[in-house]
C-alpha positions as CSV (number, residue, x, y, z in Angstrom):
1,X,0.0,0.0,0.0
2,X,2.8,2.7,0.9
3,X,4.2,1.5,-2.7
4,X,0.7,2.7,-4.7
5,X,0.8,5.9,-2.4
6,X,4.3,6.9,-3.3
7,X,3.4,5.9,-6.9
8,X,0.1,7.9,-7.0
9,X,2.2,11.2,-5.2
10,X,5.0,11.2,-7.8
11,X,2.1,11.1,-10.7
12,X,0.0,14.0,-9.7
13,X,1.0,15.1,-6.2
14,X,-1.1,17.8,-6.4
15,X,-4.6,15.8,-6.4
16,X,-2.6,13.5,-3.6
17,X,-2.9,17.0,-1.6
18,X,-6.3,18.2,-2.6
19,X,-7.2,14.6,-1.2
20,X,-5.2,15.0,2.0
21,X,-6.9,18.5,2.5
22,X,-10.1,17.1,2.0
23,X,-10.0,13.8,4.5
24,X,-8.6,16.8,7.2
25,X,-11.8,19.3,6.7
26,X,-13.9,15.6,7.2
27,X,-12.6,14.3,10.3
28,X,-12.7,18.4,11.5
29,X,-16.0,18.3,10.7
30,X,-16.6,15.4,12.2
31,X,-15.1,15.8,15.1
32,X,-16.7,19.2,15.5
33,X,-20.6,17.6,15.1
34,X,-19.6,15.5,17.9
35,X,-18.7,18.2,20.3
36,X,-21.2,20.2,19.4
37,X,-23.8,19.1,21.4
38,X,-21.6,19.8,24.6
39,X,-21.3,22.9,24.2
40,X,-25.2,23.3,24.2
């Protein structure tokens, strides 16, 4: 699996960080509907 990651990064490594970006804002937003309720 690390293989097809590094092979995937040196083809286009800028969609491999547009993808990164995009699984971060998820699990922030996930995490952020979890505590939300708390706060309330």
């Amino acid at each position: 699996m690390a293989q097809q990651i590094k092979t995937v990064f040196m083809q286009s490594p800028r969609a491999f960080v547009a993808d990164a970006l995009g699984v971060v804002s998820i699990i922030v937003i996930l995490v952020g509907s979890l505590y939300l309720p708390n706060m309330f």
